[in-house]
NUGUZA-330908 format. One record per atom (N, C-alpha, C, O): residue number from 1; chain; atom name; y negated, x negated, z. Coordinates in steps of 0.02 Angstrom, whole numbers. Example, Ala and Ser with C-alpha at 12.3 -4.5 7.8 and 13.67 -1.06 7.14 Angstrom:
@pos->1	unit->A	site->N	c2->284	c1->-660	c3->390
@pos->1	unit->A	site->CA	c2->225	c1->-615	c3->390
@pos->1	unit->A	site->C	c2->165	c1->-660	c3->390
@pos->1	unit->A	site->O	c2->166	c1->-712	c3->423
@pos->2	unit->A	site->N	c2->112	c1->-642	c3->354
@pos->2	unit->A	site->CA	c2->53	c1->-684	c3->357
@pos->2	unit->A	site->C	c2->-2	c1->-645	c3->394
@pos->2	unit->A	site->O	c2->-57	c1->-670	c3->402
END
This chain:
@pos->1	unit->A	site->N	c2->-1213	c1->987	c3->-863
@pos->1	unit->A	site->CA	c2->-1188	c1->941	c3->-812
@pos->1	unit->A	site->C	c2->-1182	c1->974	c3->-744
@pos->1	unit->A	site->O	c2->-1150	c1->951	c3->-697
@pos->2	unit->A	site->N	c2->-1221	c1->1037	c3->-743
@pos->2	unit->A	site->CA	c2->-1190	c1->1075	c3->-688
@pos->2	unit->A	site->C	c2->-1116	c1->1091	c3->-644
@pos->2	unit->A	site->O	c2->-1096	c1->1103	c3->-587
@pos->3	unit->A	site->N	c2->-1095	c1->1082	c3->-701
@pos->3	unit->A	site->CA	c2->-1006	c1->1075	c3->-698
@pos->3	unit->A	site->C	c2->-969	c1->1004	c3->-658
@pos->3	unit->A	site->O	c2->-908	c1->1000	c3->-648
@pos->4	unit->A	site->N	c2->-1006	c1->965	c3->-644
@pos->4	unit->A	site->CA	c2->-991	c1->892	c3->-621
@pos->4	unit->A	site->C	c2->-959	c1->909	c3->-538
@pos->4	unit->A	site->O	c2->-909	c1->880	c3->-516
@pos->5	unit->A	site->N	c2->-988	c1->947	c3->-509
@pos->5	unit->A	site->CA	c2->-969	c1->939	c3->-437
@pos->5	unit->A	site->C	c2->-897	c1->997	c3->-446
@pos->5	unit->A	site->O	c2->-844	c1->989	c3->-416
@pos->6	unit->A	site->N	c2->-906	c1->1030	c3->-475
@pos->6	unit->A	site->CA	c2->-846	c1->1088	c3->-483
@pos->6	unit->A	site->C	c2->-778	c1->1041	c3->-505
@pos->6	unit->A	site->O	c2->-720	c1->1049	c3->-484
@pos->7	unit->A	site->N	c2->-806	c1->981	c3->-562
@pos->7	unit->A	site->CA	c2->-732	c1->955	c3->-582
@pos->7	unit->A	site->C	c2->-730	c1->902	c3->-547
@pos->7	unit->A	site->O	c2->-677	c1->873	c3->-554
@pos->8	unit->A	site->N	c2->-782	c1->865	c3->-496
@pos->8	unit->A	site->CA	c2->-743	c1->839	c3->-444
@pos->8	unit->A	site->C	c2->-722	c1->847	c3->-401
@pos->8	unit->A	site->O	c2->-699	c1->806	c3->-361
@pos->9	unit->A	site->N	c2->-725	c1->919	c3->-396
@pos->9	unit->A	site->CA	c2->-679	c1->961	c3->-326
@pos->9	unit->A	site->C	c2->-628	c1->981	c3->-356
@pos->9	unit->A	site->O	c2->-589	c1->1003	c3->-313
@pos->10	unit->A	site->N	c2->-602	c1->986	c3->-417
@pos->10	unit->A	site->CA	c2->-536	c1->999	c3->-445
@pos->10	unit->A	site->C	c2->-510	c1->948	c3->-448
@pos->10	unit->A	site->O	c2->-449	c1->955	c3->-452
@pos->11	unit->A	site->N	c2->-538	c1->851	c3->-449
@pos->11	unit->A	site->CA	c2->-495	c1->808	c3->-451
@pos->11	unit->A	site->C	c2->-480	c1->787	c3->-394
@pos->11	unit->A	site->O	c2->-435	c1->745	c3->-393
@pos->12	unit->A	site->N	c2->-504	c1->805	c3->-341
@pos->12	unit->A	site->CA	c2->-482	c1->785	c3->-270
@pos->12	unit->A	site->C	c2->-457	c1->854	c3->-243
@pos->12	unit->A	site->O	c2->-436	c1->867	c3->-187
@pos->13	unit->A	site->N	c2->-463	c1->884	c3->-281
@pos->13	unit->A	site->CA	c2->-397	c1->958	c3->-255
@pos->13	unit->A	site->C	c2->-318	c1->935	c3->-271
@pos->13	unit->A	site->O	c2->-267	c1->943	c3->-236
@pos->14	unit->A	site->N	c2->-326	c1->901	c3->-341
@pos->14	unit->A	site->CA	c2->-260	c1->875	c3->-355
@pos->14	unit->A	site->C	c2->-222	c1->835	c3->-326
@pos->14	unit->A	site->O	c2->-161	c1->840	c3->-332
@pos->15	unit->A	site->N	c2->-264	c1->772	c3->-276
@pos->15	unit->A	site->CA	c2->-248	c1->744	c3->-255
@pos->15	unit->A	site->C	c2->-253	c1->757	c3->-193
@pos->15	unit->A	site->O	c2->-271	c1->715	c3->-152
@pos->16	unit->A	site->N	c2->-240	c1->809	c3->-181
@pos->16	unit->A	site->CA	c2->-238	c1->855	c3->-90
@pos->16	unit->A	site->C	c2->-172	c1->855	c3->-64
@pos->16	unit->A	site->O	c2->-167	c1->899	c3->-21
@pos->17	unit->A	site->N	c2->-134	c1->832	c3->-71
@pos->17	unit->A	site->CA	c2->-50	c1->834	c3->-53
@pos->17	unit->A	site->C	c2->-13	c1->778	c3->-28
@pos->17	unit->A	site->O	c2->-5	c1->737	c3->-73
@pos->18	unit->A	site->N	c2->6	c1->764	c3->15
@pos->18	unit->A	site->CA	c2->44	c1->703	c3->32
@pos->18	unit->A	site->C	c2->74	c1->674	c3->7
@pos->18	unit->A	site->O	c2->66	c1->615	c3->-6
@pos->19	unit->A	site->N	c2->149	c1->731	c3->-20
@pos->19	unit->A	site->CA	c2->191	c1->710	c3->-62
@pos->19	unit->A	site->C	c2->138	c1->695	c3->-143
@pos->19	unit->A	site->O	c2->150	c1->637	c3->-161
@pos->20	unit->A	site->N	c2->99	c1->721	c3->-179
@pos->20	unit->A	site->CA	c2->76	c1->676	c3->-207
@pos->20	unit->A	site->C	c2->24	c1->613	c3->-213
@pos->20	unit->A	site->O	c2->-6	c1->592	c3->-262
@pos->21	unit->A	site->N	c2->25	c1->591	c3->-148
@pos->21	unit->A	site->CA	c2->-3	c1->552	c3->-134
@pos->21	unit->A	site->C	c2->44	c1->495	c3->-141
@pos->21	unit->A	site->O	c2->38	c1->443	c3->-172
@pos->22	unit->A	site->N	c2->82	c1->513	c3->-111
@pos->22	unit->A	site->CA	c2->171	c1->456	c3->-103
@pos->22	unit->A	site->C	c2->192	c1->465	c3->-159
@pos->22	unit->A	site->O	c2->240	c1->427	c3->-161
@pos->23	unit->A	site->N	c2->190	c1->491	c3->-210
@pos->23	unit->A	site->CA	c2->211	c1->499	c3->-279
@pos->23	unit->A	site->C	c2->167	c1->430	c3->-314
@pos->23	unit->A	site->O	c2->193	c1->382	c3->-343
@pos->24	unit->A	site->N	c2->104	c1->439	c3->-305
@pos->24	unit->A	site->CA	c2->64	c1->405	c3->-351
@pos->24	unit->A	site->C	c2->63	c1->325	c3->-315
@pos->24	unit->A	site->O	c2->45	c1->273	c3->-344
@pos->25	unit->A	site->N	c2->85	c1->330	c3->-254
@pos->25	unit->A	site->CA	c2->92	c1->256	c3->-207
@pos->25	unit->A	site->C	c2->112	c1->215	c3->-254
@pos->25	unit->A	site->O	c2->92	c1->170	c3->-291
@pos->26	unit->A	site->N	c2->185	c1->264	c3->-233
@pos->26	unit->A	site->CA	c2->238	c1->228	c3->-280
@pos->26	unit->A	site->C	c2->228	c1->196	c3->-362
@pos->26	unit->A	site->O	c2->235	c1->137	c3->-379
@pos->27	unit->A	site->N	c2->216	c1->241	c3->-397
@pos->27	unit->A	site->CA	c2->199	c1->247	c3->-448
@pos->27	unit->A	site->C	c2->132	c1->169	c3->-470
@pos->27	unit->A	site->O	c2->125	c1->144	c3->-525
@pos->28	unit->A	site->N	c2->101	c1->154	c3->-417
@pos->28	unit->A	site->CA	c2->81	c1->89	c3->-428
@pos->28	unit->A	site->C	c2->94	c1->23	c3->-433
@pos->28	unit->A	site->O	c2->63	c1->-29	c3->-442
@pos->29	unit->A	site->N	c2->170	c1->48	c3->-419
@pos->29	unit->A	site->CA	c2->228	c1->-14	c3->-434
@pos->29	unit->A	site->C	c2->255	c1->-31	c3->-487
@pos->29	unit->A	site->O	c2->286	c1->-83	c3->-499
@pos->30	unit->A	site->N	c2->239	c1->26	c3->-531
@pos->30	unit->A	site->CA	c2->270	c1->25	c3->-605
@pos->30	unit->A	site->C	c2->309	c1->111	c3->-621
@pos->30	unit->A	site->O	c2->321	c1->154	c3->-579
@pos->31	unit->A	site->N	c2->318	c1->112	c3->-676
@pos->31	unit->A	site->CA	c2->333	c1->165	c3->-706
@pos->31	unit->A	site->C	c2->412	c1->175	c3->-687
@pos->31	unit->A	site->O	c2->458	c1->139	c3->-708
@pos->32	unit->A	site->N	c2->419	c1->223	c3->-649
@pos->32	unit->A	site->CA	c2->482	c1->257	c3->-614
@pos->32	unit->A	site->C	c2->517	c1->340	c3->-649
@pos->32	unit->A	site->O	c2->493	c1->394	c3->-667
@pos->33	unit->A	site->N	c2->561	c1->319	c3->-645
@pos->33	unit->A	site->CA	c2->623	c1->397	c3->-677
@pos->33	unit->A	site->C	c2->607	c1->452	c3->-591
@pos->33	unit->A	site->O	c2->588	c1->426	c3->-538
@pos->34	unit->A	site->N	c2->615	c1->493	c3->-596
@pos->34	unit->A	site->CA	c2->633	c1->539	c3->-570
@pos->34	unit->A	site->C	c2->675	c1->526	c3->-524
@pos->34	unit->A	site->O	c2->652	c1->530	c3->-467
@pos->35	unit->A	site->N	c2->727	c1->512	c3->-530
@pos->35	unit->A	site->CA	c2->791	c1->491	c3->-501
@pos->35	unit->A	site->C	c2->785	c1->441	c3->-429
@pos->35	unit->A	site->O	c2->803	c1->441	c3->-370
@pos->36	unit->A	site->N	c2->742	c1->393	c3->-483
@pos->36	unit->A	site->CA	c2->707	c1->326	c3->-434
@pos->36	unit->A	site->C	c2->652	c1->356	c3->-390
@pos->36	unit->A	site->O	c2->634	c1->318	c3->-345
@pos->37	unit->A	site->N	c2->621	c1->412	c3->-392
@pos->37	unit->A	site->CA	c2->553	c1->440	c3->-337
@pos->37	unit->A	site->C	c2->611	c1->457	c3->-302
@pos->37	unit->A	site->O	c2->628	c1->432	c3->-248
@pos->38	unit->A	site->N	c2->645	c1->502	c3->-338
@pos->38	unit->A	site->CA	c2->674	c1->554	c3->-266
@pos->38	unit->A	site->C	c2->713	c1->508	c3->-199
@pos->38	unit->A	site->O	c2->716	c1->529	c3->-141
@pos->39	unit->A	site->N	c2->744	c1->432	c3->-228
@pos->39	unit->A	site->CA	c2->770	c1->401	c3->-184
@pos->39	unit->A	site->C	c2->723	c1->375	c3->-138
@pos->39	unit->A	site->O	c2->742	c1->337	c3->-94
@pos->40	unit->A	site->N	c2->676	c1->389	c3->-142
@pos->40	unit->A	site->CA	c2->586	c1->365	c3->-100
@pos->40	unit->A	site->C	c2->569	c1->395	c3->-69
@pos->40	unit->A	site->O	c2->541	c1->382	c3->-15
@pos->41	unit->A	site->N	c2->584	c1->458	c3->-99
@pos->41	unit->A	site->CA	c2->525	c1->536	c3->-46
@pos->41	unit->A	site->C	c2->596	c1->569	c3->-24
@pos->41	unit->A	site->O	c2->649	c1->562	c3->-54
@pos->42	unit->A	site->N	c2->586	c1->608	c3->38
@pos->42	unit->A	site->CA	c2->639	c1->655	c3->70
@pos->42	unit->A	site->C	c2->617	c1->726	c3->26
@pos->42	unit->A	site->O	c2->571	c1->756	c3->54
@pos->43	unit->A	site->N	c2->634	c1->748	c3->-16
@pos->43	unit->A	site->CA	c2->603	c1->804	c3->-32
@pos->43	unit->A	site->C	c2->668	c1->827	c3->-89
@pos->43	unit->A	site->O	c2->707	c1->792	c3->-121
@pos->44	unit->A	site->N	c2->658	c1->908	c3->-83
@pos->44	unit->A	site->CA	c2->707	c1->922	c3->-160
@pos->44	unit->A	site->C	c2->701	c1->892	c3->-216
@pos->44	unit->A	site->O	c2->663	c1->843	c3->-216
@pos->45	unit->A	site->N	c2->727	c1->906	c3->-265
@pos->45	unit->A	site->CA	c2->719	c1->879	c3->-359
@pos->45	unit->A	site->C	c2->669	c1->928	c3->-368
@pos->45	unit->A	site->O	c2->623	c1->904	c3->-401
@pos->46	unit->A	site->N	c2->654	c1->1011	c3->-347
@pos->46	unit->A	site->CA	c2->612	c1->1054	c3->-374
@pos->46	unit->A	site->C	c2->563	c1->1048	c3->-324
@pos->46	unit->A	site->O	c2->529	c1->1097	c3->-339
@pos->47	unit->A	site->N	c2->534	c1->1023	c3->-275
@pos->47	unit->A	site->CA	c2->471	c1->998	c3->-241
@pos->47	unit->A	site->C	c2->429	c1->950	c3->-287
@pos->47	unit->A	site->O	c2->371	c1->952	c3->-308
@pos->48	unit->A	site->N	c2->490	c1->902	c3->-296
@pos->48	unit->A	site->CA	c2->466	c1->826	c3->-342
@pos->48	unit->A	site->C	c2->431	c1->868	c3->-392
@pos->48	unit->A	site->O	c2->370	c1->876	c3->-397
@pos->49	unit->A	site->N	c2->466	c1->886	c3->-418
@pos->49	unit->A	site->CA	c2->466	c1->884	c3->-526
@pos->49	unit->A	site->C	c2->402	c1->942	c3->-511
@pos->49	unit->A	site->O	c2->367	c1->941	c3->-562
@pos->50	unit->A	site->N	c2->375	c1->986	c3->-466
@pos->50	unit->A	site->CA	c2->303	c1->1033	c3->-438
@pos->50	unit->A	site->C	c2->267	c1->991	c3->-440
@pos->50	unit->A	site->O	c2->220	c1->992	c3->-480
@pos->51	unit->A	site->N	c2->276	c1->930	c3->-391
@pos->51	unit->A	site->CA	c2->195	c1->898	c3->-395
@pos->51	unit->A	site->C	c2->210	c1->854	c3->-442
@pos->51	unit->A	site->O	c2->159	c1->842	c3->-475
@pos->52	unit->A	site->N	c2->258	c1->825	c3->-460
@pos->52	unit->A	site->CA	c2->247	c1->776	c3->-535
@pos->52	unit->A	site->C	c2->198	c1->832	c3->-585
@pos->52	unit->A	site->O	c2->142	c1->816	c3->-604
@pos->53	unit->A	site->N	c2->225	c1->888	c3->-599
@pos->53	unit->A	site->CA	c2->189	c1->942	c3->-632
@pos->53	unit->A	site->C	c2->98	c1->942	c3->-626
@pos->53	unit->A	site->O	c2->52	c1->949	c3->-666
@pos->54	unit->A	site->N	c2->104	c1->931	c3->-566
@pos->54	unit->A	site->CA	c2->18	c1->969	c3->-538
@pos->54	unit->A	site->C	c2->-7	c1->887	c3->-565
@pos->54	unit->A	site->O	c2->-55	c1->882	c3->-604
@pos->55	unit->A	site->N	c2->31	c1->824	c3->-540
@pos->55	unit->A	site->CA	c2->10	c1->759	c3->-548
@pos->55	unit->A	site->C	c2->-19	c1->763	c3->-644
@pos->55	unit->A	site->O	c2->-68	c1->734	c3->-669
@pos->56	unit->A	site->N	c2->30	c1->806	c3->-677
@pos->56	unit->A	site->CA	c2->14	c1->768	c3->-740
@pos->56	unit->A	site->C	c2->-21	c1->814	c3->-778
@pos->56	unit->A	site->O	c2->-40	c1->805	c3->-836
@pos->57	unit->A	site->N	c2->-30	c1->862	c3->-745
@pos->57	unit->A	site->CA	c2->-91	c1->922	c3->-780
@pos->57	unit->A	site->C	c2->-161	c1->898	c3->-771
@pos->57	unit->A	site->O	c2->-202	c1->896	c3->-817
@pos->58	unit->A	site->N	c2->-175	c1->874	c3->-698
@pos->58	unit->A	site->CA	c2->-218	c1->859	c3->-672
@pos->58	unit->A	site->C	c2->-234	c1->774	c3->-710
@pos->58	unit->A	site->O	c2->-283	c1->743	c3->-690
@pos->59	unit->A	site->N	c2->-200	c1->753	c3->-750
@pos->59	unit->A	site->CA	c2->-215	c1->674	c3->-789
@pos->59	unit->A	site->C	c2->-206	c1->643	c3->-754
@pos->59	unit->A	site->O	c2->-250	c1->600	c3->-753
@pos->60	unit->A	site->N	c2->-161	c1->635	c3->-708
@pos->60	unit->A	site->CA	c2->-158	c1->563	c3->-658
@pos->60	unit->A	site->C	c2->-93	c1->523	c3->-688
@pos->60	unit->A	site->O	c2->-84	c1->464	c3->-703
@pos->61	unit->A	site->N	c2->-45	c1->591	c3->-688
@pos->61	unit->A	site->CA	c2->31	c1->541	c3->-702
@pos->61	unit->A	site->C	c2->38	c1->550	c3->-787
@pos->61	unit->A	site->O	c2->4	c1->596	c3->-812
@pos->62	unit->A	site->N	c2->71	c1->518	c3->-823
@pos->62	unit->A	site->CA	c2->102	c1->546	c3->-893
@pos->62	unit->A	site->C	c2->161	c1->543	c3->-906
@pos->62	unit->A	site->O	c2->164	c1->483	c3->-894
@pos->63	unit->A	site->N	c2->225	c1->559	c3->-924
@pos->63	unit->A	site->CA	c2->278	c1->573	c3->-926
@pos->63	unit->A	site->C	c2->303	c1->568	c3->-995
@pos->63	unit->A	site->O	c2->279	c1->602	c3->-1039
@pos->64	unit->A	site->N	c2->359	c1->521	c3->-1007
@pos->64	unit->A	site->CA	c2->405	c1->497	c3->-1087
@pos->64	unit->A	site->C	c2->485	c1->528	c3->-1049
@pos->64	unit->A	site->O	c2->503	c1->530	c3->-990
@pos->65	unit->A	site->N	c2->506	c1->543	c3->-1090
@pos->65	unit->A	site->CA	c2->555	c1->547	c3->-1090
@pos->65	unit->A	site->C	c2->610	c1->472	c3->-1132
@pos->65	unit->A	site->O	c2->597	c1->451	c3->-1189
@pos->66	unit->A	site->N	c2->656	c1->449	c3->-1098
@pos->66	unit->A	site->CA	c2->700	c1->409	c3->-1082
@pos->66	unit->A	site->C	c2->780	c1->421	c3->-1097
@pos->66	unit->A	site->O	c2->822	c1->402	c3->-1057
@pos->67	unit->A	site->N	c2->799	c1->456	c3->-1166
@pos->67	unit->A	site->CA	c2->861	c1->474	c3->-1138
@pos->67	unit->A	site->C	c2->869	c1->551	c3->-1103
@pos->67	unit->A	site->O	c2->843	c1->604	c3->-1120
@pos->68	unit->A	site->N	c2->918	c1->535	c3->-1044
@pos->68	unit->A	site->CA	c2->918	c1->589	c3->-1001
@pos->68	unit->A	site->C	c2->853	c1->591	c3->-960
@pos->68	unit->A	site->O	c2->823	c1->641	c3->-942
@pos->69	unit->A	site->N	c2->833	c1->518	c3->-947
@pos->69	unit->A	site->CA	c2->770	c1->544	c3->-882
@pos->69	unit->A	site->C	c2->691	c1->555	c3->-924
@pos->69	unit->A	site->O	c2->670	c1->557	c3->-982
@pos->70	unit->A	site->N	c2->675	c1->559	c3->-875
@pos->70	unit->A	site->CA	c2->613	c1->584	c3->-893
@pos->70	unit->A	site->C	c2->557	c1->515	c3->-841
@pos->70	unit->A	site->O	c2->568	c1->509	c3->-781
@pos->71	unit->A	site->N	c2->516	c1->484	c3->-868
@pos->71	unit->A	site->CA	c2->482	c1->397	c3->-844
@pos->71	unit->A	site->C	c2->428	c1->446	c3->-819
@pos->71	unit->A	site->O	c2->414	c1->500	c3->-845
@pos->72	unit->A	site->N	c2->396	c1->415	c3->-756
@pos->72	unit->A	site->CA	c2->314	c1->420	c3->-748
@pos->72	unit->A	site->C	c2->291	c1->371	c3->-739
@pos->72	unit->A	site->O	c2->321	c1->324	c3->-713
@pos->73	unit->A	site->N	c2->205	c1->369	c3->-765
@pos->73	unit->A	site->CA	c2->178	c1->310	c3->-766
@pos->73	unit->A	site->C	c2->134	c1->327	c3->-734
@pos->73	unit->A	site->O	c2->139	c1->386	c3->-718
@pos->74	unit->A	site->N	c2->62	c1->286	c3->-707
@pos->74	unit->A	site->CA	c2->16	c1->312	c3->-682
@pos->74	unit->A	site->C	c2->-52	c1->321	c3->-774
@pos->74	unit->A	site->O	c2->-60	c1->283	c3->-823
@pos->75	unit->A	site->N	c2->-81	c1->384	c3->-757
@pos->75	unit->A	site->CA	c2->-102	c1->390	c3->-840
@pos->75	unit->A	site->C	c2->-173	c1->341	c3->-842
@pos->75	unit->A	site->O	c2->-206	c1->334	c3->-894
@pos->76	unit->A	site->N	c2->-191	c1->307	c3->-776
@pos->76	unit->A	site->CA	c2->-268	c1->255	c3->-759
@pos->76	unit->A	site->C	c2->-247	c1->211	c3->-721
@pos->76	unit->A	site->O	c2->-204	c1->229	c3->-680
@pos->77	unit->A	site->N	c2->-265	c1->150	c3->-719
@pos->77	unit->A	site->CA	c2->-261	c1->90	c3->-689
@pos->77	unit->A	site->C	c2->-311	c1->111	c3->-638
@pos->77	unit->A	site->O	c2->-293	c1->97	c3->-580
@pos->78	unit->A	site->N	c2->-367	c1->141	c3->-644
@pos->78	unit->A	site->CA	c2->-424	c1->158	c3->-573
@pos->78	unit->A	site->C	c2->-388	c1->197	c3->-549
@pos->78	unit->A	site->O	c2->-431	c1->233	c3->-523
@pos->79	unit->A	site->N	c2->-314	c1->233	c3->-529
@pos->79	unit->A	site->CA	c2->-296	c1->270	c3->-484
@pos->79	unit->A	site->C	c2->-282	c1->224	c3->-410
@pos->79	unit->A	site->O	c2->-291	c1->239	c3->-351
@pos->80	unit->A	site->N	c2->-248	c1->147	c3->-452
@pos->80	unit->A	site->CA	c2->-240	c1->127	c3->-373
@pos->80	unit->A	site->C	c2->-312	c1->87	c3->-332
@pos->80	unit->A	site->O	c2->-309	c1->51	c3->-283
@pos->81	unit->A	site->N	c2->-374	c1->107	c3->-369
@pos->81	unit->A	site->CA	c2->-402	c1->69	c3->-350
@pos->81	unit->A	site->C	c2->-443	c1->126	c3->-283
@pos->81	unit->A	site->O	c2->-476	c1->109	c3->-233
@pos->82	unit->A	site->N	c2->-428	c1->183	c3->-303
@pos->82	unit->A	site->CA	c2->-450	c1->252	c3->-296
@pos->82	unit->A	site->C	c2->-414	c1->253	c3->-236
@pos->82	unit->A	site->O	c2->-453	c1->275	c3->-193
@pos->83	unit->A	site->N	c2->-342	c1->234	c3->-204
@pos->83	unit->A	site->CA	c2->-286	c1->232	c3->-176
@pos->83	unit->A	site->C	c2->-308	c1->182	c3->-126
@pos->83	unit->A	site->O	c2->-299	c1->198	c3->-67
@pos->84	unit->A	site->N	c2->-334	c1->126	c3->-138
@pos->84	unit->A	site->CA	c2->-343	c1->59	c3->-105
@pos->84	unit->A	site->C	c2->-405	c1->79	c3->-83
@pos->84	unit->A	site->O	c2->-402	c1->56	c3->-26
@pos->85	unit->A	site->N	c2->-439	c1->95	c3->-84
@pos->85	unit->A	site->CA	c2->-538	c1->139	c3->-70
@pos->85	unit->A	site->C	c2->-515	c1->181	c3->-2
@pos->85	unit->A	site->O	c2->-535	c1->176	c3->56
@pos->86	unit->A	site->N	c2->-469	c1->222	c3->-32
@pos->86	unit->A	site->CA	c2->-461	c1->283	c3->31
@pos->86	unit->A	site->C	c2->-432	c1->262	c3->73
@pos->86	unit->A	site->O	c2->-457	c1->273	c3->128
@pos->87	unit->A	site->N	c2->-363	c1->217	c3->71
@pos->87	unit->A	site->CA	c2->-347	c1->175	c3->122
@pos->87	unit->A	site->C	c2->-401	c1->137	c3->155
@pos->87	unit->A	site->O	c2->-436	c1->165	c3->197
@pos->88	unit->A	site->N	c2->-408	c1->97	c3->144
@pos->88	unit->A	site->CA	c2->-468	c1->56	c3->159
@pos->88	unit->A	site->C	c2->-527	c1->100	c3->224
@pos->88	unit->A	site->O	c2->-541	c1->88	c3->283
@pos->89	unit->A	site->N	c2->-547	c1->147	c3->179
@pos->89	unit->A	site->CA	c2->-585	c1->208	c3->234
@pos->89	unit->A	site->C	c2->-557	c1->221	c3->277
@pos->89	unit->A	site->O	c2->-592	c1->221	c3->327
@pos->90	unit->A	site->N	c2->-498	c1->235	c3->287
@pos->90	unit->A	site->CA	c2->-464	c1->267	c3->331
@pos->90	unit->A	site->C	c2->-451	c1->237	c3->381
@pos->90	unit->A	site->O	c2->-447	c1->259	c3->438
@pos->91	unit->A	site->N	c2->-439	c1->168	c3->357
@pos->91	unit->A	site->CA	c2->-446	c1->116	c3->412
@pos->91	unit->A	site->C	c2->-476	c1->94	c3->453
@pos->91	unit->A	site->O	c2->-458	c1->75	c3->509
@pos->92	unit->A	site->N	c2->-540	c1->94	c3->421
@pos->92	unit->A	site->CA	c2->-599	c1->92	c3->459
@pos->92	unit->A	site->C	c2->-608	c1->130	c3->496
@pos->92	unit->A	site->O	c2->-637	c1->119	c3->549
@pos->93	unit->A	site->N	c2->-584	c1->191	c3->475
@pos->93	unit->A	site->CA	c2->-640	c1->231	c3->536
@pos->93	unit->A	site->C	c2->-596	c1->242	c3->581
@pos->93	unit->A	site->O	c2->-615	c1->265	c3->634
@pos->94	unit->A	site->N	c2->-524	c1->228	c3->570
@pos->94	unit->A	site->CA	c2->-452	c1->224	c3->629
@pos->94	unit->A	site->C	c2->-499	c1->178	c3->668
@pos->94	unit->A	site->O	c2->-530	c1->206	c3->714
@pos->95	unit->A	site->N	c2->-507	c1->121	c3->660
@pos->95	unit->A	site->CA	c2->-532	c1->58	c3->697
@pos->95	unit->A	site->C	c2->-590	c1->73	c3->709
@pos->95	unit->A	site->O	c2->-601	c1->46	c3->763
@pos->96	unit->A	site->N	c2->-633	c1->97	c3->693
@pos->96	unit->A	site->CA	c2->-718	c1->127	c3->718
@pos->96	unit->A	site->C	c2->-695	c1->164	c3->773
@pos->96	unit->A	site->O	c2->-723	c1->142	c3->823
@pos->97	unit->A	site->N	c2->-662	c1->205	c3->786
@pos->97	unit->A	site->CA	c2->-620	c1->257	c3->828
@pos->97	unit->A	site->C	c2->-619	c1->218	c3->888
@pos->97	unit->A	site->O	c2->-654	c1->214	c3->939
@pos->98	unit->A	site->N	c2->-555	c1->186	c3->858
@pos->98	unit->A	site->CA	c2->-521	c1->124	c3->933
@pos->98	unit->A	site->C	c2->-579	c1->91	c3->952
@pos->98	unit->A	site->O	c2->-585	c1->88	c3->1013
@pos->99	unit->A	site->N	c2->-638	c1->56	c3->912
@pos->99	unit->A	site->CA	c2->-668	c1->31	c3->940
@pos->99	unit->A	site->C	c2->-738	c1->80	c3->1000
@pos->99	unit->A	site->O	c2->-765	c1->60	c3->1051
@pos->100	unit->A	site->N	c2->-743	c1->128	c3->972
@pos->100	unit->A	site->CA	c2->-769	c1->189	c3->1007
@pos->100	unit->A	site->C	c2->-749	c1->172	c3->1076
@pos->100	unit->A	site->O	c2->-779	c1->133	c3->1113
@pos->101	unit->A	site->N	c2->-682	c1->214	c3->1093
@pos->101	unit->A	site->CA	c2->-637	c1->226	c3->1136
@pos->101	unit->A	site->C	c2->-637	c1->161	c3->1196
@pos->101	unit->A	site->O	c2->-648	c1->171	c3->1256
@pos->102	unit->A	site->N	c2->-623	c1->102	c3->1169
@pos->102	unit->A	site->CA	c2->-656	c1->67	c3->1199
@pos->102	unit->A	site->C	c2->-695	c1->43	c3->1250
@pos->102	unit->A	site->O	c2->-690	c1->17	c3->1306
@pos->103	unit->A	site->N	c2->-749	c1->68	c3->1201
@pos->103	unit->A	site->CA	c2->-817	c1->39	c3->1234
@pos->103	unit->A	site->C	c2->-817	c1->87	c3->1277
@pos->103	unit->A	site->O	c2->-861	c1->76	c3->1319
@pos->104	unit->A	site->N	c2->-788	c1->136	c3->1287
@pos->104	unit->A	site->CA	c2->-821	c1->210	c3->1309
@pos->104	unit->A	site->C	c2->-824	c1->215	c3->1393
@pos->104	unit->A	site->O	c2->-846	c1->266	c3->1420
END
C-alpha cells in the first residue's frame, strides 16, 4: 500500500490540464463525438484527440466508436462529483479571499 500516494499523484497529474478539465466539464452532460468537443473548446483536432488520449489512459474518459466518429463518455459517475468538490473549493477560498481583503 506504499504505492497509494504515488497513484494519487498520477491521478491528479492527469487531471492537471485545463483543456482536460473542459473536456471532462463537458463530458458531464452526456456522451459527446469529437466533432461536438471541438465545437466547445478553441483548440486543434490534434490538441483534442492528446488529451482525450491522456483522459482515457488515465480511466477517466472511454471511447466507442460510432460509425465515422469516435463517442466519449465519462468512464465514473464520481468524476463530476470530483468536478463539483473542486469547484466548490475554489470558491470558497475566491470568497475567503474577498472576504479577507475586506476586512483588511
Amino acid at each position: 500500500m506504499r504505492d497509494i500516494p504515488r497513484l494519487k499523484a498520477e491521478f491528479f497529474k492527469a487531471l492537471g490540464h485545463p483543456l482536460r478539465i473542459r473536456v471532462l466539464e463537458l463530458l458531464t452532460e452526456g456522451e459527446q463525438s469529437v466533432s461536438a468537443l471541438l465545437e466547445q473548446v478553441d483548440v486543434e483536432q490534434s490538441a483534442l484527440s492528446q488529451q482525450l488520449g491522456i483522459l482515457r489512459r488515465a480511466g477517466f474518459v472511454q471511447a466507442r466508436r460510432e460509425g465515422a466518429n469516435v463517442m466519449y463518455a465519462l468512464a465514473d459517475e464520481r468524476i463530476v462529483e470530483i468536478l463539483a468538490v473542486s469547484r466548490q473549493m475554489l470558491l470558497d477560498m475566491v470568497s475567503a479571499t474577498h472576504d479577507e481583503l475586506r476586512h483588511a
